[in-house]
C-alpha positions in Angstrom: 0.0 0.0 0.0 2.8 2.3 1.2 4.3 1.4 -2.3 1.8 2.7 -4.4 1.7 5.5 -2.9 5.2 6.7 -3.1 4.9 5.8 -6.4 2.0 8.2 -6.8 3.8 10.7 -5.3 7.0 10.1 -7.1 5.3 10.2 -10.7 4.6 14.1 -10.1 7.9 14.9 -9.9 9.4 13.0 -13.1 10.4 14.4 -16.4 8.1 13.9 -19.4 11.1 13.6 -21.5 14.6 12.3 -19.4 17.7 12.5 -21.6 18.7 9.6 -23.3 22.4 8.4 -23.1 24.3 5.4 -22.3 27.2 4.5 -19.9 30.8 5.6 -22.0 28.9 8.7 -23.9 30.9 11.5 -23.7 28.0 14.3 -22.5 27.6 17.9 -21.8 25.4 18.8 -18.7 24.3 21.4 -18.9 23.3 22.6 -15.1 21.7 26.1 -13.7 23.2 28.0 -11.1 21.4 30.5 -9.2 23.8 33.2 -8.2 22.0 36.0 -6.5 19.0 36.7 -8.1 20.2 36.1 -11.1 20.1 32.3 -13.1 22.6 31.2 -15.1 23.8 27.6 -17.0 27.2 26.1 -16.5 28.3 22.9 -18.3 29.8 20.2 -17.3 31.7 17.6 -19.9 33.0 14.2 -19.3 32.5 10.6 -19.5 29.2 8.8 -18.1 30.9 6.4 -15.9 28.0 5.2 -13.8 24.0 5.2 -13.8 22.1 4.2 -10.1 18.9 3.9 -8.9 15.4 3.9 -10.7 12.2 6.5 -10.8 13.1 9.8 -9.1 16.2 9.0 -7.2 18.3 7.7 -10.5 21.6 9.6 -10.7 23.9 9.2 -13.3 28.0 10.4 -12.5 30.2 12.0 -15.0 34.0 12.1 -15.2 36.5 14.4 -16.5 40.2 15.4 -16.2 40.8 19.2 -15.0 44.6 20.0 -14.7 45.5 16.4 -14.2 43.4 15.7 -11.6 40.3 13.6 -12.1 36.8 15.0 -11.1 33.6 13.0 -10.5 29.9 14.2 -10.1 27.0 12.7 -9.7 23.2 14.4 -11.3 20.0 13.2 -10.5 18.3 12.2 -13.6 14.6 14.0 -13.1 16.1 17.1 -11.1 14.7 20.5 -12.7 18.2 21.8 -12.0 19.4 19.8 -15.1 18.8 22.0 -18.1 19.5 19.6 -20.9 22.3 16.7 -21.3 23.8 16.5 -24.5 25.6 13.6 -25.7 28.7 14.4 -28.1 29.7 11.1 -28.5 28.9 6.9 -27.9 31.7 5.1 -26.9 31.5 0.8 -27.3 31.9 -0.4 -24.0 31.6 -3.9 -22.2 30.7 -3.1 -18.1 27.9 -1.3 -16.6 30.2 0.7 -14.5 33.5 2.6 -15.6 35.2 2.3 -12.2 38.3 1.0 -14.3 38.7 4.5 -15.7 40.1 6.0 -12.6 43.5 4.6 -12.1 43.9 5.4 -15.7 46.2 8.3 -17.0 46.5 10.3 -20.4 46.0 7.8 -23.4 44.7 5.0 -21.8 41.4 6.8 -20.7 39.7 6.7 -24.3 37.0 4.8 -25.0 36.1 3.1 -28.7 34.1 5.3 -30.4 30.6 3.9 -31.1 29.9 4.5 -35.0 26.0 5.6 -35.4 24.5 4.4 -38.6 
């Protein structure tokens, strides 16, 4: 009973329309940022490495290199703060979670590209 009810309660707050990408895709997220009164969008590249969770509380975490140093962050799929993700490129890959990509330097980081027909 309890269930249901989340579930009723959950289906409010989902997007009509959640982006659609895969694990590997190289994406940009595009975020907005309240500073002051004023709203503004940042964006965020990298590397899908991980999706979790299902309904409201899925997350997906992206992954990219800034001055050497390698920087994770996780966005809820269905949050409103998520203007648009925008996937640059598929990458063919064999694991449901990129974990493997963080003792990885330079080179060795790229995925195979995923040709679109």
């Amino acid at each position: 009973m309890s269930q249901q009810i989340m579930e009723l309660v959950e289906k409010s707050s989902l997007k009509e329309e959640a982006p659609q990408f895969e694990i590997g895709d190289l994406v940009d997220v595009h975020t907005k940022i309240l500073e002051g009164d004023k709203e503004r969008i940042q964006v965020f590249s990298g590397t899908v490495i991980a999706r979790a969770g299902s309904g409201t509380r899925e997350t997906f975490t992206v992954r990219r290199i800034v001055a050497g140093e390698g920087v994770e962050r996780k966005f809820p799929i269905h949050s409103p703060r998520i203007a648009k993700v925008e996937v640059k490129r598929s990458s063919v890959v064999r694991r449901a979670k990129l974990y493997f990509l963080r003792d990885r330097i330079g080179k060795a980081v790229r995925l195979k590209e995923r040709r679109r027909s």
